[in-house]
C-alpha positions in Angstrom: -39.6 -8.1 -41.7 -36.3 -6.4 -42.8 -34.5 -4.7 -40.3 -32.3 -1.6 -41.3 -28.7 -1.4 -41.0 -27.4 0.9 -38.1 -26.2 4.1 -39.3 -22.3 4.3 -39.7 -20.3 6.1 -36.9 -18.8 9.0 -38.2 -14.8 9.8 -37.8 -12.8 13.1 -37.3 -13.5 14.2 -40.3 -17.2 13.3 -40.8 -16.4 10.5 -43.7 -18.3 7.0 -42.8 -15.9 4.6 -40.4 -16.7 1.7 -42.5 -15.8 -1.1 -40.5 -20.1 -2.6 -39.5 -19.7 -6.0 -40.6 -21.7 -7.3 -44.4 -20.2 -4.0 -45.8 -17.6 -5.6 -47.9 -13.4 -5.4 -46.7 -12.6 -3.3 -43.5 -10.3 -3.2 -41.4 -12.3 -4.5 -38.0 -11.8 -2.3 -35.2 -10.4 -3.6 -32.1 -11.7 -6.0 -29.8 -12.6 -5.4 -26.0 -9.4 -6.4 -23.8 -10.9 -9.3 -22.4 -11.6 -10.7 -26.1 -8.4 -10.4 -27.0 -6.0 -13.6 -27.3 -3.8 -14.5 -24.5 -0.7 -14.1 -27.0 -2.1 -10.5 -28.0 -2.7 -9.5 -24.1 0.9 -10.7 -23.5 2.5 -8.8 -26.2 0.7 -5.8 -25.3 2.2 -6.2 -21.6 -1.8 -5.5 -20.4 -2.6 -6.8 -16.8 -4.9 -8.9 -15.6 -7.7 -6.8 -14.1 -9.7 -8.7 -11.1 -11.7 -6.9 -8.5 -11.9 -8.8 -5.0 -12.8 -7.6 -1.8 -10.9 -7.8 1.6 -11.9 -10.7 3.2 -12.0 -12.5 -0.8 -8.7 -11.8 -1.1 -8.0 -13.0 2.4 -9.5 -15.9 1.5 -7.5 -16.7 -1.4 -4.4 -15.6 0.4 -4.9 -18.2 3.0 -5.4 -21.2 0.5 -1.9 -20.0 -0.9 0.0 -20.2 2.3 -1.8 -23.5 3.2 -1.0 -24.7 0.0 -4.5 -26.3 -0.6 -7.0 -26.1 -3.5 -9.0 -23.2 -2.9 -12.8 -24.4 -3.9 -14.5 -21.3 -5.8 -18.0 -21.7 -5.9 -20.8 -18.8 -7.3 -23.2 -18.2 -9.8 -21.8 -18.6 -13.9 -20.7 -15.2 -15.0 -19.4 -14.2 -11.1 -15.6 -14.4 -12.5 -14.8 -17.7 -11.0 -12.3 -19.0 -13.6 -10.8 -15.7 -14.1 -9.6 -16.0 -10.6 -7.0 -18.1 -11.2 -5.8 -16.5 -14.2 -5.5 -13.4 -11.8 -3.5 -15.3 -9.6 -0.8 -16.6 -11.9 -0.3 -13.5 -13.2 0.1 -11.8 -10.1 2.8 -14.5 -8.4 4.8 -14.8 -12.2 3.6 -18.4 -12.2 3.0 -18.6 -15.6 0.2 -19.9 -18.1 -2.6 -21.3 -16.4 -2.7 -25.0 -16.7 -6.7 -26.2 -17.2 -8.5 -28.6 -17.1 -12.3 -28.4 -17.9 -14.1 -31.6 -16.1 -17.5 -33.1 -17.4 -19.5 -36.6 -16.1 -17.0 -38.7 -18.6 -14.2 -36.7 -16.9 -11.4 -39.3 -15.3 -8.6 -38.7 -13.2 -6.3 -40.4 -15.6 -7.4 -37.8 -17.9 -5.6 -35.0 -16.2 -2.6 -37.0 -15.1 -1.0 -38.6 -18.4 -1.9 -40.2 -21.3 -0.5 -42.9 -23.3 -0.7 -43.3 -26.7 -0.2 -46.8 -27.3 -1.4 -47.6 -30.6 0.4 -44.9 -32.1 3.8 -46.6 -31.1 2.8 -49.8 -32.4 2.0 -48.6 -35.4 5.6 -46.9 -35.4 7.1 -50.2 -34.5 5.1 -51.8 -37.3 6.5 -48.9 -39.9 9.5 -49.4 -38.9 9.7 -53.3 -39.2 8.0 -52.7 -42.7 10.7 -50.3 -43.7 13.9 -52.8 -42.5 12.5 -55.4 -44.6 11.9 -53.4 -47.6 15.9 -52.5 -46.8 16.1 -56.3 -47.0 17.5 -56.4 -43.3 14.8 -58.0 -41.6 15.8 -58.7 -37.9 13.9 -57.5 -34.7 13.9 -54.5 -33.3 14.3 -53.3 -30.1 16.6 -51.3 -27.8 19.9 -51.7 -27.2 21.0 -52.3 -23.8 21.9 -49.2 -22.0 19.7 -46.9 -24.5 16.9 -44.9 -23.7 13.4 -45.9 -24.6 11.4 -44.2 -27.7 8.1 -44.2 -25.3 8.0 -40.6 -23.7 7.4 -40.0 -27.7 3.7 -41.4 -26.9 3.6 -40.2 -23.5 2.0 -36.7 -22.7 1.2 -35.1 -18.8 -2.0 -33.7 -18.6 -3.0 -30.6 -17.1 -2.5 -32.1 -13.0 0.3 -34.3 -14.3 2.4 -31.7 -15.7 1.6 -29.2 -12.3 2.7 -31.6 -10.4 5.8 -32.5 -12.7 7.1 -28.6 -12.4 10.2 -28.3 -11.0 11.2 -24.6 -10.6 8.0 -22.8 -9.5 5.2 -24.3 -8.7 2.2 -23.8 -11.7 -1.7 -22.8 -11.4 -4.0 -25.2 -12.1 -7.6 -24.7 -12.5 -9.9 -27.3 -11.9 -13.0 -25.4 -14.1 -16.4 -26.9 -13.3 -15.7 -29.3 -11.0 -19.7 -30.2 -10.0 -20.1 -31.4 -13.1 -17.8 -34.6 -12.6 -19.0 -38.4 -11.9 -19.6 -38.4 -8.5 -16.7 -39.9 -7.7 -14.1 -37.8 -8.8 -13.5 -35.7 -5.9 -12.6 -38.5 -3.6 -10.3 -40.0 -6.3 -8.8 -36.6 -6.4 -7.9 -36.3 -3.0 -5.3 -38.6 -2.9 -2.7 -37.3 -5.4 -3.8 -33.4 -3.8 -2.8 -35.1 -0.2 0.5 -37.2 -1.8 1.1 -34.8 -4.9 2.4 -37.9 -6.6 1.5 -40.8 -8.9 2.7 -43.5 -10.6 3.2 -44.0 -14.7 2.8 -47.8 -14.5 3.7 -48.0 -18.4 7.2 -46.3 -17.2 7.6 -48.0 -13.8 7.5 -51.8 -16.0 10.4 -50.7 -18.1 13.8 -52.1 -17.7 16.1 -50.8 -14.9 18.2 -49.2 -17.1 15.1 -47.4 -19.1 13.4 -46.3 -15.9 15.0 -42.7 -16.7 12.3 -40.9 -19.3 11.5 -37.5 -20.9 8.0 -37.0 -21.6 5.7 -34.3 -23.2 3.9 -32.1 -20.8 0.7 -29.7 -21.4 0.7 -26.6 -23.2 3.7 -26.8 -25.1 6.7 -28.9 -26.6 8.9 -29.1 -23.8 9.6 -32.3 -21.8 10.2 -33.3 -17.8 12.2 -36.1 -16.8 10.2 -39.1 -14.8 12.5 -41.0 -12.7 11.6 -44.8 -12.2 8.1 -43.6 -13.5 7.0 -41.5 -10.7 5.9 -38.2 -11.5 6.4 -36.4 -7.5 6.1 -32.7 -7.0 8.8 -30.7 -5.7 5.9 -27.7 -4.4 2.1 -28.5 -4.3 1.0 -26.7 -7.4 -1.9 -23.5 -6.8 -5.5 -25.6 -7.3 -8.2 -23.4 -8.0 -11.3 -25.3 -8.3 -14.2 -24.0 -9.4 -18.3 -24.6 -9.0 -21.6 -23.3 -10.1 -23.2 -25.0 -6.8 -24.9 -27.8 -8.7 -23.7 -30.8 -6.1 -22.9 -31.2 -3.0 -19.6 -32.6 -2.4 -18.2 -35.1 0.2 -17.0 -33.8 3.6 -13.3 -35.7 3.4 -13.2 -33.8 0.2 -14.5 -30.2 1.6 -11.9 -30.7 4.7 -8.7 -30.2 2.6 -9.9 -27.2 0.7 -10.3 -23.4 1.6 -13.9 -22.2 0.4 -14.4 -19.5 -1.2 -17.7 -18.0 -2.0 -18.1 -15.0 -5.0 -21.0 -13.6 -4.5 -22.8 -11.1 -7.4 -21.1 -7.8 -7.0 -23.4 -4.9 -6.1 -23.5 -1.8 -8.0 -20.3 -0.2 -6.1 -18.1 -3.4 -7.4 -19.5 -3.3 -10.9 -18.3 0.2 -11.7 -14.9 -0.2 -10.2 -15.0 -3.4 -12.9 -15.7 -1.3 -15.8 -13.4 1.4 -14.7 -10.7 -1.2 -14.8 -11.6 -2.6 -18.4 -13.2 0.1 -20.0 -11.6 3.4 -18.2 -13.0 6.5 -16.1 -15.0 7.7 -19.3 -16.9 4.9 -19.6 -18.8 5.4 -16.4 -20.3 8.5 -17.3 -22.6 6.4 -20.0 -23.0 3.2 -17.6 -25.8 4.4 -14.8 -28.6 3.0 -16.5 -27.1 -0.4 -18.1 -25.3 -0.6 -14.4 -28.6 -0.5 -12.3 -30.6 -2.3 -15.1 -28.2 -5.2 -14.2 -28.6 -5.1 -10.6 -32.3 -4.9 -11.1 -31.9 -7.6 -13.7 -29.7 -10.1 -11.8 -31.2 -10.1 -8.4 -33.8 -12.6 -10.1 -32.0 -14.0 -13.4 -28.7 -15.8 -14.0 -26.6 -12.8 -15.4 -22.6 -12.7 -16.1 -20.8 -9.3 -15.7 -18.9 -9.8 -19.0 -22.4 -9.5 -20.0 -22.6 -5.9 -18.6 -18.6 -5.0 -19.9 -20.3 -6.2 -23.7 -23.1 -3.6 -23.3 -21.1 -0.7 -22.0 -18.2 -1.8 -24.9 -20.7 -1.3 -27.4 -22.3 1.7 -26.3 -19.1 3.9 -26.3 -18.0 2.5 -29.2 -20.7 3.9 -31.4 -22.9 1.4 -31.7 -26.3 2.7 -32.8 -28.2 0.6 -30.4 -31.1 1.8 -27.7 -30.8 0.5 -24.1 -33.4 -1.8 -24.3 -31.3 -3.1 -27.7 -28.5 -3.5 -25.8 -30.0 -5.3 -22.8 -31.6 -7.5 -25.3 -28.7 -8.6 -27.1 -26.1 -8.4 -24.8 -28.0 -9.0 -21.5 -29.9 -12.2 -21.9 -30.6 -14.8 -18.5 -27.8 -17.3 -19.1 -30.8 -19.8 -18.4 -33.3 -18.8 -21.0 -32.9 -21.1 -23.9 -32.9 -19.2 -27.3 -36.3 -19.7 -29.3 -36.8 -18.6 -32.8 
């Protein structure tokens, strides 16, 4: 069965705005704000718009002046990992370091990691090239001369939060339940030390100890001294979980909790005023309270919502029932053709 195209929304002055996609070349009209890329959002100077209530943001405020990871737990969709993004933004701390953990997740991954092959196969290039220069001898530092290996040495997301120097960075931990189970306790002694040790830098020569390596997100480089990366301020942990494990007690003990529950009608329509404006509440009653009627028994997100309201006051020629079927799926119905 063939399904007609939508009919064109019209512009000022009645011609057809021809930007519906399989049309042929048009200029796409703009995205929603939270679609648009973190460069764009940046340029545009546009804040980062999160709704918490009091005790939430009391919450969060009292994991930032313990300086301990604040453990984020709620259905998917409840605006867990846009929490910390909220944060940064709001202390000037930055990009948000992250690290998404899965069951072959390792803490090793989010510290460093060390390319070692790739700097033997420079070694090996080089070599090839001095004999081809008919100068064959070995290679290797000169005394007193800093070692070539924070080339093949990069911090990962915790590594490089710990490794900041100025201000202390945002790190969020996203999905944290779905690790091996024992991650969290492996965890807990760098978030308790906020150090570790670069064992690849610490069996250097005396004189080499001193190295610059690569650090997430960007081309820059830290010095590690005697290869110990040691904070100088506990980074901002946000940690987040869909509540599908429990976790151990010594780990629960050194973090604040904090649980986001789904937000009732009241919340969502202060969270479209914020992304969307005033005007887009006056067409959002019935896709609001189709989502509170919706979501008390099926996993919904609230972008979800923000996508059906988006559409509707853009012109989209699309019924409510359209929209709640193509916008407002349960997260945990699998797709069937």
């Amino acid at each position: 069965m063939s399904i007609p195209p939508p009919a064109k929304p019209h512009d000022d002055h009645g011609d057809s705005a021809d930007w519906w996609v399989f049309r042929g070349p048009a200029e796409l009209p703009e995205p929603p704000l939270w679609r648009r890329s973190p460069t764009a959002r940046r340029a545009a100077g546009e804040p980062h718009h999160y709704l918490l209530g009091a005790d939430e943001t009391s919450v969060v405020n009292a994991a930032l002046q313990l300086r301990r990871p604040l453990l984020v737990t709620g259905r998917p969709g409840t605006g867990k990992s846009s929490l910390a993004r909220a944060v940064a933004q709001d202390l000037g701390l930055g990009d948000v370091l992250r690290w998404p953990v899965n069951s072959r997740s390792t803490l090793m991954d989010a510290l460093y990691r060390y390319d070692a092959v790739g700097r033997l196969r420079e070694a090996s290039l080089r070599r090839e090239r001095e004999v081809a220069r008919g100068h064959a001898r070995r290679i290797r530092r000169r005394p007193g001369g800093r070692s070539d290996i924070g080339n093949y040495l990069r911090l990962g997301p915790l590594g490089t939060a710990l490794a900041a120097v100025d201000r202390p960075r945002v790190l969020l931990v996203d999905e944290l339940d779905k690790s091996d189970i024992d991650l969290p306790n492996d965890l807990l002694v760098v978030l308790e030390e906020g150090e570790f040790e670069i064992p690849e830098l610490a069996r250097l020569p005396e004189h080499q100890q001193d190295v610059d390596v690569l650090v997430t997100g960007d081309r820059e480089r830290v010095r590690v001294r005697r290869g110990l990366v040691s904070c100088g301020q506990f980074p901002v942990i946000v940690m987040t979980s869909n509540g599908e494990r429990e976790f151990p007690p010594a780990f629960l003990r050194r973090c604040v909790r904090l649980e986001l529950r789904e937000p009732d009608a009241e919340r969502l329509r202060g969270i479209i005023r914020h992304h969307l404006g005033e005007d887009a509440l006056a067409v959002a009653d019935d896709l609001i309270a189709a989502f509170v009627q919706r979501s008390s028994v099926e996993s919904l997100a609230t972008d979800q919502l923000l996508a059906a309201v988006h559409l509707r006051i853009t012109g989209a020629d699309l019924s409510r029932d359209a929209l709640l079927g193509s916008v407002m799926r349960r997260l945990d119905e699998n797709f069937t053709v």
